[in-house]
C-alpha positions in Angstrom: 9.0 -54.7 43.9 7.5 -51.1 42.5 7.9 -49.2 40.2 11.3 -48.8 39.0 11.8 -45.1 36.9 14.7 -44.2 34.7 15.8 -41.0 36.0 18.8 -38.5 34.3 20.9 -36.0 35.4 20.1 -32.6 33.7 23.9 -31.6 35.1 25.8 -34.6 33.7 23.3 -36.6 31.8 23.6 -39.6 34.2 21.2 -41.8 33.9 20.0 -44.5 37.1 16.9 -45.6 38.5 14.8 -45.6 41.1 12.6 -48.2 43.0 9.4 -47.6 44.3 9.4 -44.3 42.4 7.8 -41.4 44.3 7.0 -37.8 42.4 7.5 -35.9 45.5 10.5 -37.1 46.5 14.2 -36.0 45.6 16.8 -38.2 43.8 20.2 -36.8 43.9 22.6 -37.6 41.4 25.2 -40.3 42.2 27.8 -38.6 40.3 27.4 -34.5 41.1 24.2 -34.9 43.8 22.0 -32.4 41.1 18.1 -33.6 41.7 17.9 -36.1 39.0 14.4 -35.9 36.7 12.6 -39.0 34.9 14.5 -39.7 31.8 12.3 -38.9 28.3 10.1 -42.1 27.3 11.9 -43.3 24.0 10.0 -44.1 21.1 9.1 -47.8 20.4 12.0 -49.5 18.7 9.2 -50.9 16.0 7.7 -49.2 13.3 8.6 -45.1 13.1 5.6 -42.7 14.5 2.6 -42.3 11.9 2.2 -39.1 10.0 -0.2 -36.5 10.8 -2.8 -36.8 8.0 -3.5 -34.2 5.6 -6.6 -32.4 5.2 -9.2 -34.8 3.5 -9.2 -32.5 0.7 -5.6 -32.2 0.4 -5.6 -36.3 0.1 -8.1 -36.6 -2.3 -5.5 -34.7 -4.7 -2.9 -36.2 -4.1 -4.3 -38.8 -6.1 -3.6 -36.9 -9.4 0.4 -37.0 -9.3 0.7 -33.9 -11.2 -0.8 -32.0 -8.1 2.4 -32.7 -6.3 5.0 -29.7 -6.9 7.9 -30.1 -4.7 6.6 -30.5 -1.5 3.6 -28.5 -2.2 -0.2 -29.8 -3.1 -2.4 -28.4 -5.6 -5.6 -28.0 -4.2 -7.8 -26.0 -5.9 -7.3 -23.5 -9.0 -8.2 -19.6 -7.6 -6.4 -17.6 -10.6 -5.0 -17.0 -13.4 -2.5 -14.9 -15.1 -0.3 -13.7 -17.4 2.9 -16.3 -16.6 0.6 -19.2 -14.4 -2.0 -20.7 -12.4 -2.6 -19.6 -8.7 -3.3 -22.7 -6.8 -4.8 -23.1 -3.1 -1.9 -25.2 -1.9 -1.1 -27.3 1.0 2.7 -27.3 2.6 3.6 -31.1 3.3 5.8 -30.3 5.8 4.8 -26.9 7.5 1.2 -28.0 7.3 -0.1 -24.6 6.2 -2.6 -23.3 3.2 -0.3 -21.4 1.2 -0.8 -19.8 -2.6 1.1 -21.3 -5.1 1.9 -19.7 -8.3 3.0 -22.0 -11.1 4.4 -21.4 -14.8 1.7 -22.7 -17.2 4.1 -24.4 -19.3 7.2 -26.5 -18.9 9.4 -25.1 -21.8 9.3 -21.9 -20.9 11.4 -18.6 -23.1 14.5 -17.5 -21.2 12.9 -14.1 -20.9 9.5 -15.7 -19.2 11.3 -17.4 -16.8 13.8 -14.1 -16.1 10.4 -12.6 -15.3 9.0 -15.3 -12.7 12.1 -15.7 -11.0 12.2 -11.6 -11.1 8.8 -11.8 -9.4 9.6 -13.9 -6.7 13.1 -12.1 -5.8 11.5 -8.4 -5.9 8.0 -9.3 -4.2 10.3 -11.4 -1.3 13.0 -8.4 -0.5 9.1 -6.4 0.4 8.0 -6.1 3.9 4.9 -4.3 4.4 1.6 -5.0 5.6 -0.2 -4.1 2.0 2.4 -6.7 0.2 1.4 -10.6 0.4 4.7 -12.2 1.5 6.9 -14.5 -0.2 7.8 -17.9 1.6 9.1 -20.2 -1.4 10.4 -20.7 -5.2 11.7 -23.5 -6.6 11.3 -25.7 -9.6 10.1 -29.4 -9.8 9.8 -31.9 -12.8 10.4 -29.1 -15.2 7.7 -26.8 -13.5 9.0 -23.6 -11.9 6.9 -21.9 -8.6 6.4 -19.3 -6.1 5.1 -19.9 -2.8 3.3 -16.9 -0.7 0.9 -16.6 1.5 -2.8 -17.5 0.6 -5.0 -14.5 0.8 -8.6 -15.9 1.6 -10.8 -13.3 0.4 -11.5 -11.5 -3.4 -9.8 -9.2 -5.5 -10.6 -5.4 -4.9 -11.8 -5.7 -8.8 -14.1 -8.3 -8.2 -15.1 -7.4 -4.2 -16.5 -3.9 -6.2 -17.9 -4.8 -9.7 -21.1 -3.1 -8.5 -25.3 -4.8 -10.7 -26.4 -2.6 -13.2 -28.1 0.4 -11.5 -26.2 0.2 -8.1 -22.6 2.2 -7.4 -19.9 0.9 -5.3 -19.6 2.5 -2.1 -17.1 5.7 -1.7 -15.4 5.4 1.4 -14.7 1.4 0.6 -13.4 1.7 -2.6 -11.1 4.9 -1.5 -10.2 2.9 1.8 -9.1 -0.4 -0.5 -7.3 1.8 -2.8 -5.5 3.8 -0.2 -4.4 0.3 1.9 -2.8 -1.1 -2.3 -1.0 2.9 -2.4 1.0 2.1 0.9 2.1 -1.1 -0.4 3.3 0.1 -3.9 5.2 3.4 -1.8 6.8 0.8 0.2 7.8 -0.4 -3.4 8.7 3.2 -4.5 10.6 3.9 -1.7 13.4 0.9 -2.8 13.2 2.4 -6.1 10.7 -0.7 -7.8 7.9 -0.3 -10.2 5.1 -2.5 -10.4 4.0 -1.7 -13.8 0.6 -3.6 -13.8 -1.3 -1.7 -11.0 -5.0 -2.7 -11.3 -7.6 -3.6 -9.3 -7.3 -7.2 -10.8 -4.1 -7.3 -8.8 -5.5 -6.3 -5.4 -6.5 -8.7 -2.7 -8.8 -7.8 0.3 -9.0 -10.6 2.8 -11.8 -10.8 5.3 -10.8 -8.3 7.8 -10.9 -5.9 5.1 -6.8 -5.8 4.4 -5.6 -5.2 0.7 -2.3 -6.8 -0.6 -0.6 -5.4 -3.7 -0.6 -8.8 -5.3 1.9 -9.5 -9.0 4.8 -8.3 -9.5 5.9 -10.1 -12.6 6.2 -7.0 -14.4 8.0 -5.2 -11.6 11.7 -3.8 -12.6 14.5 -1.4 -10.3 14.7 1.8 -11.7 18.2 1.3 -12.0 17.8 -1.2 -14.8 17.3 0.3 -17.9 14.4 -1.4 -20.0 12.9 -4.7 -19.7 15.7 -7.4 -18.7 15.8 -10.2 -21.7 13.2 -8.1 -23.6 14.4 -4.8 -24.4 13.5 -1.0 -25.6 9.6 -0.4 -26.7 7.7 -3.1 -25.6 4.0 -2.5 -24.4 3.9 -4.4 -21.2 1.0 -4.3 -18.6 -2.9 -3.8 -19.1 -4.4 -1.4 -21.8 -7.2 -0.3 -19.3 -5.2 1.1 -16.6 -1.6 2.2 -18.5 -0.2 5.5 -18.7 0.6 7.6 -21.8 4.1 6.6 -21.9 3.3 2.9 -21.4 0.8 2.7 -23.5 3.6 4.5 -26.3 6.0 1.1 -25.6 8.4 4.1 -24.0 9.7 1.4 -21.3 12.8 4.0 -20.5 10.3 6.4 -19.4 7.8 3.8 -16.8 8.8 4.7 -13.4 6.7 5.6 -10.2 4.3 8.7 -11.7 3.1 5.8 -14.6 2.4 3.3 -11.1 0.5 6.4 -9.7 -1.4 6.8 -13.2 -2.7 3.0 -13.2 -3.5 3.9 -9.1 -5.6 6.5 -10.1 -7.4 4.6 -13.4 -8.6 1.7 -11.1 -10.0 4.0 -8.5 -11.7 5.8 -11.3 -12.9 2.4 -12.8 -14.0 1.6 -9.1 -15.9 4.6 -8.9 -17.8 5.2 -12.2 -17.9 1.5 -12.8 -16.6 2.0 -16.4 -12.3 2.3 -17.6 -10.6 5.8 -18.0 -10.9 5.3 -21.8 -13.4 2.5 -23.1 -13.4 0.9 -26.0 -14.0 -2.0 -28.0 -10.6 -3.5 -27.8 -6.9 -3.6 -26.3 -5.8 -1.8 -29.8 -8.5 1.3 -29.3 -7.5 1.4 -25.2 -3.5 1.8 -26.3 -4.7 4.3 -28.7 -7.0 6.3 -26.4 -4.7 6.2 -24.0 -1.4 7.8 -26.0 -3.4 10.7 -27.4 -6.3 11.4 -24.7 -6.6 13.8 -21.8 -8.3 11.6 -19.0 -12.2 12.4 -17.8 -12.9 13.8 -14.7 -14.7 11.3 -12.1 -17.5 13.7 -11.4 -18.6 13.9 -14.9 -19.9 10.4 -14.3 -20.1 10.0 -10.6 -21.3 13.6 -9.2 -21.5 11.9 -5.4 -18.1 11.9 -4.7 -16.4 14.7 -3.2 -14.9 17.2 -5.5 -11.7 16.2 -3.3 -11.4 12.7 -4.7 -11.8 13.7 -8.1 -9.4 16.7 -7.8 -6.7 13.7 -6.9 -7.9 11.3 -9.5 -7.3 14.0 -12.0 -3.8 14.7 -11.0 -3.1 11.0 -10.7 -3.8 10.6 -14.3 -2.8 13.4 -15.6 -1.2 13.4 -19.4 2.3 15.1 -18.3 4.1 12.7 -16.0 5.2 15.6 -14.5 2.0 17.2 -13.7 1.0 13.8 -11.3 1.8 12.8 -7.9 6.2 11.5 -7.9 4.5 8.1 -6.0 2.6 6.1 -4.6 2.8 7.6 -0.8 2.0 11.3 -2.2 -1.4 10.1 -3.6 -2.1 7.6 -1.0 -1.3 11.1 1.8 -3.3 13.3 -1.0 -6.5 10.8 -0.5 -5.8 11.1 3.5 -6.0 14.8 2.8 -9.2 14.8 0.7 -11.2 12.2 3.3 -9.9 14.5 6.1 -11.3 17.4 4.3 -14.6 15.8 3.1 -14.9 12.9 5.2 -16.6 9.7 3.5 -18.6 6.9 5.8 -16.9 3.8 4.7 -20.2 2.0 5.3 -22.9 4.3 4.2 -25.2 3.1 1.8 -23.9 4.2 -1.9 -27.5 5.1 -2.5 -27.1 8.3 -0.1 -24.8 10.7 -2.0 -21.7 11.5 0.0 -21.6 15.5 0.6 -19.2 17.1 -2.1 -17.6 20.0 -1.6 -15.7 22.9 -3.1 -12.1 22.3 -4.5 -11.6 25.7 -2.5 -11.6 23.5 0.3 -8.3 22.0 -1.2 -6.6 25.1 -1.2 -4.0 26.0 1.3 -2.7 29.6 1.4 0.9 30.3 1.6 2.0 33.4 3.0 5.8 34.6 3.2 7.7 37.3 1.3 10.8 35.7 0.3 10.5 34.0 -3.0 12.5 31.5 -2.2 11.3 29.9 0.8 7.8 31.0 -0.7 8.1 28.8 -3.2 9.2 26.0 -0.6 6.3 25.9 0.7 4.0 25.9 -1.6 5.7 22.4 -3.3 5.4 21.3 0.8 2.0 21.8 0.7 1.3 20.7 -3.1 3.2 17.7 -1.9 0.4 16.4 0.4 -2.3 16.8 -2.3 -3.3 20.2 -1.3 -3.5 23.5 -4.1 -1.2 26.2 -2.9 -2.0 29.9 -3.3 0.8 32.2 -2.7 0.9 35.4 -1.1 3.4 37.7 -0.7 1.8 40.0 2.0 -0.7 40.1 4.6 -2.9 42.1 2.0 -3.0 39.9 -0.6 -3.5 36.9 2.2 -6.7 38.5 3.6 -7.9 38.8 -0.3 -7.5 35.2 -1.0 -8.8 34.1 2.1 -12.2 35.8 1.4 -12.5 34.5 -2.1 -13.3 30.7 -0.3 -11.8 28.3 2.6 -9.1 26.7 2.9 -7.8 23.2 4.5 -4.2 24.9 5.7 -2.8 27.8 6.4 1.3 28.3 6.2 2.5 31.7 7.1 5.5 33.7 7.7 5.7 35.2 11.4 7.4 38.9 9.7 5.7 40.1 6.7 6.2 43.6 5.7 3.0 44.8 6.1 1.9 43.2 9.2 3.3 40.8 11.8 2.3 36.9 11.4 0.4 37.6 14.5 -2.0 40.0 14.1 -2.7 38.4 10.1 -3.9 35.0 12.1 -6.3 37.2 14.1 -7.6 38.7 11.0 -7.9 35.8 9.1 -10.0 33.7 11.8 -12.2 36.4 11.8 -12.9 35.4 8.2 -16.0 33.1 7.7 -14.7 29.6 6.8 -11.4 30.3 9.1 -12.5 29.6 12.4 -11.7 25.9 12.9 -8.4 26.2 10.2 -5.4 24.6 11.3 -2.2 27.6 10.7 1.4 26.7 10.7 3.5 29.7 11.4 7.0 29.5 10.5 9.8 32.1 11.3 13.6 32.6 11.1 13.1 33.7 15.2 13.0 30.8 17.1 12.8 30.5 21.1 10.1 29.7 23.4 8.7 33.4 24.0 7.7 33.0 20.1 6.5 29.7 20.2 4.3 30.8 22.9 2.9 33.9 21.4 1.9 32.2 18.3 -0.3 29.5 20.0 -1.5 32.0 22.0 -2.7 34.1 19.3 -4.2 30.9 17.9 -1.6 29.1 15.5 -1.9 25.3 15.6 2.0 24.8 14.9 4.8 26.6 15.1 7.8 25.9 13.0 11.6 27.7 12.7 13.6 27.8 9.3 15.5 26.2 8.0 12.3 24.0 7.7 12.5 20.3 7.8 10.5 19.1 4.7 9.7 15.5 6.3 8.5 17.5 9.6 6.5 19.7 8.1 4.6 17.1 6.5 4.0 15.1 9.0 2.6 18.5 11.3 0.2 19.1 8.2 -1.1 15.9 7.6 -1.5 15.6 12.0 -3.4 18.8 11.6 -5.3 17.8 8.4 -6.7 14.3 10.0 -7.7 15.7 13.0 
């Protein structure tokens, strides 16, 4: 006698078998006459299946019971911070690395454990490339954790903390600070603040990727104050704060005090020292309520007058005066690396090439106020310096004075047509390789047309869509 092969029905599930098995051949079904396959093997009826085995590290601490959270393994320590330890963990039943965050204490305050929870629940509802995701919380044997993913790499702090007598490099720093401002727009844009931006609080992995990492200070703007906590409190990190954090004014933290602490680590990062130094966390607070910040160059006169003009505005003393989030600086340092570009790999020995701030300027040109004045927060919007003219006249004028990165003008000005003023102005030394937007009340093709022709880069018809308009600038800018 052969073989003999249990085969099953994938119709009805009958199951029969077959002497003298043969691959090749067909077996129809007895019941429905559907080709019959060899039925699954069945597990041994003895003992279950062993368990994959964990990493040889992940055994050894498994030893220690206290390194078992849940159904996560401590590993190895990799941080600390305010509310817990940041372990390098293994997940028992996914099999991953992962990094898990644990409270450093088992009686923990109401408020504290508001806060973690908070963390967990505002950094989870994320989804951007710049934001490490969340994959677990839980709480286990009285300790309470959150699961995410394990960035192997170095903070941004850390990654740039440069000997004594060497500068970090330009382009790298901007680039790593540029990749954390996405991720904290993304936070922006569904109306959260972080509230501890710092470079402390950046991860770059090894393809060079930065995750906003932290977000147990993080609050909705639509909660007023500090949940469980209350009015003036001084929450966050002296070094990087803004005026009205540093003050305890909690009601008054919202995105522009995120874009201050942005623009304090890339300063840090830079000149290798904080935005106010001092001797303590009491003299920072103090500095930091009362004094206008430095300006980069002061310290750092390599990098591009650019860079420094959007530090400045970043950290600004007026709230108002600074960039509304996160996305307007990060688009303002797109602007001033278009503009002044910086190798992200050049040696920081070599001084980048700095140039004018008249480089930052864009001139405005249109003779209605209103829409005038439109414009000119379009274009301050994307980091740039507006300069408003009223008339062709007055454009020329300006445009002699220095360059300029844009151009935004008005096809029918009542001294000369849109037209001709682009021919005159690219006759102007500095003008030749300008991008101009021309925008007009006239639409239609014929006018489109004409004003490419006569060498605009865009052409644009009011009403003007602000979101369009700053995507066509910033297109034009990076090229």
């Amino acid at each position: 006698m052969g073989d003999q092969v249990s085969l099953t029905c994938p119709t009805c599930r009958k199951i029969s078998a077959a002497q003298n098995f043969n691959p090749a051949a067909r077996y129809g079904c007895p019941n429905c006459g559907t080709a019959m396959v060899p039925s699954a093997k069945a597990a041994p009826s003895g003992a279950p299946p062993l368990p994959e085995a964990p990493p040889v590290e992940v055994a050894q601490a498994l030893v220690v019971p206290e390194n078992k959270v849940g159904r996560y393994v401590l590993v190895t320590l990799i941080g600390r911070g305010a509310m817990g330890q940041v372990w390098r963990g293994w997940d028992t039943t996914l099999k991953r690395w992962v990094a898990v965050k644990v409270m450093r204490f088992q009686d923990v305050s109401p408020e504290d454990l508001a806060r973690f929870r908070r963390e967990a629940k505002t950094a989870a509802a994320m989804d951007h490339p710049n934001i490490a995701p969340i994959y677990d919380m839980g709480e286990a044997a009285g300790r309470h954790y959150i699961v995410m993913k394990l960035i192997e790499g170095e903070t941004v702090e850390s990654k740039y903390v440069m000997p004594p007598g060497t500068r970090s490099d330009i382009g790298a720093v901007v680039a790593s600070i540029k990749q954390a401002s996405r991720g904290l727009a993304h936070a922006h844009a569904r109306g959260v603040v972080h509230r501890d931006v710092k470079p402390a609080n950046m991860m770059q992995d090894k393809d060079a990727r930065v995750y906003l990492m932290d977000f147990g200070l993080a609050k909705p703007l639509a909660v007023p104050g500090v949940t469980g906590i209350g009015g003036c409190v001084v929450l966050g990190t002296p070094a990087y704060m803004a005026p009205e954090a540093a003050k305890g004014l909690v009601q008054f933290v919202n995105s522009r005090s995120d874009v201050f602490s942005m623009g304090a680590s890339l300063y840090s990062l830079l000149t290798g020292r904080a935005l106010f130094p001092a001797t303590g966390a009491m003299e920072q607070l103090r500095r930091a309520q009362s004094e206008k910040a430095p300006r980069t160059r002061l310290l750092r006169a390599d990098v591009p007058a650019g860079i420094d003009e959007v530090i400045a505005r970043a950290t600004s003393f007026e709230a108002r005066d600074r960039f509304a989030d996160a996305g307007a600086f990060a688009d303002a340092l797109d602007v001033a690396t278009a503009v002044a570009p910086v190798a992200v790999a050049a040696s920081a020995a070599a001084p980048a090439t700095a140039v004018m701030t008249e480089s930052l300027r864009a001139l405005v040109v249109d003779d209605e106020p209103q829409v005038l004045q439109l414009l000119m927060h379009l274009v301050e919007s994307i980091g740039l310096r507006p300069v408003g003219c009223r008339d062709g006249v007055s454009a020329e004028a300006e445009a002699k004075k220095g360059s300029a990165a844009l151009v935004v003008l008005d096809e029918g000005l009542p001294d000369v047509s849109g037209f001709k003023l682009i021919q005159r102005l690219r006759a102007i030394p500095g003008y030749e390789k300008t991008p101009f937007i021309m925008v007009t009340g006239r639409g239609g093709a014929d006018n489109a047309a004409r004003a490419l022709e006569t060498g605009a880069d865009e052409f644009m018809g009011k009403p003007i869509s602000p979101r369009e308009f700053k995507a066509r600038a910033m297109k034009l800018l990076k090229k």
